[in-house]
Phi, psi and omega in degrees: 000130182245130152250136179255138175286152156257160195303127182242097162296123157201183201233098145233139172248138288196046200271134179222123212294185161266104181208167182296319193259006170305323181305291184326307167307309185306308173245050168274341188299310179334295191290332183296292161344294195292321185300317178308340191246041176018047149235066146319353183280312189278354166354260173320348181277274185313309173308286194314318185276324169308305195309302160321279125045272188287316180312325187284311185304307171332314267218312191247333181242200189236340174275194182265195177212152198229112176290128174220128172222116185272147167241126236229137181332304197293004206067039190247141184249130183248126190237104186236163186231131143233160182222203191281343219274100171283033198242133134309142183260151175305133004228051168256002157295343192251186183297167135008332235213331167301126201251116163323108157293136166294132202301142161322130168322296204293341192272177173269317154239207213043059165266338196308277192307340164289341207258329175269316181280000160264310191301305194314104174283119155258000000 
């Protein structure tokens, strides 16, 4: 008799008001999540990218938003953000190969989506 494990797969999501202190939540969630599942190796990766992310929504729509991270068979952590904002943003709206330039030494922001478009496996 052979047993076979299944793939240790799972799901959690995430509703988050528009609210200011949303990135934060999401990402202590991350981390309770990732820690809770021992995967520390991707802790930090992933926490930037949801908190960016969330942060965009907040930042750009008027609603709320919703986080979700799957942990997918080959072992890879999957993160996604949607909100109310009925537009995609550059430069997931364009092909792949189209790139974010990085933000002026001098701004304050606009960093988020190059820090996802580095970090981000597409």
């Amino acid at each position: 008799m052979v047993t076979v494990a299944p793939p240790d797969t799972w799901v959690y999501a995430l509703r988050l008001p528009h609210d200011p202190r949303a990135a934060r939540v999401a990402r202590m969630t991350v981390r309770a999540v990732l820690g809770g599942h021992g995967r520390h190796e991707v802790l930090d990766a992933v926490e930037l990218l949801a908190f960016e992310l969330v942060t965009n929504t907040y930042l750009h729509t008027k609603g709320p938003a919703s986080l979700r991270m799957t942990a997918l068979s080959d072992g890879r952590v999957r993160v996604g953000v949607w909100d109310s904002h009925p537009y995609i943003p550059a430069p997931f709206a364009k092909p792949p190969g189209d790139r974010v330039p990085p933000a002026d030494v001098d701004c304050e922001g606009g960093r988020g989506l190059y820090l996802v478009q580095e970090y981000a496996d597409w």
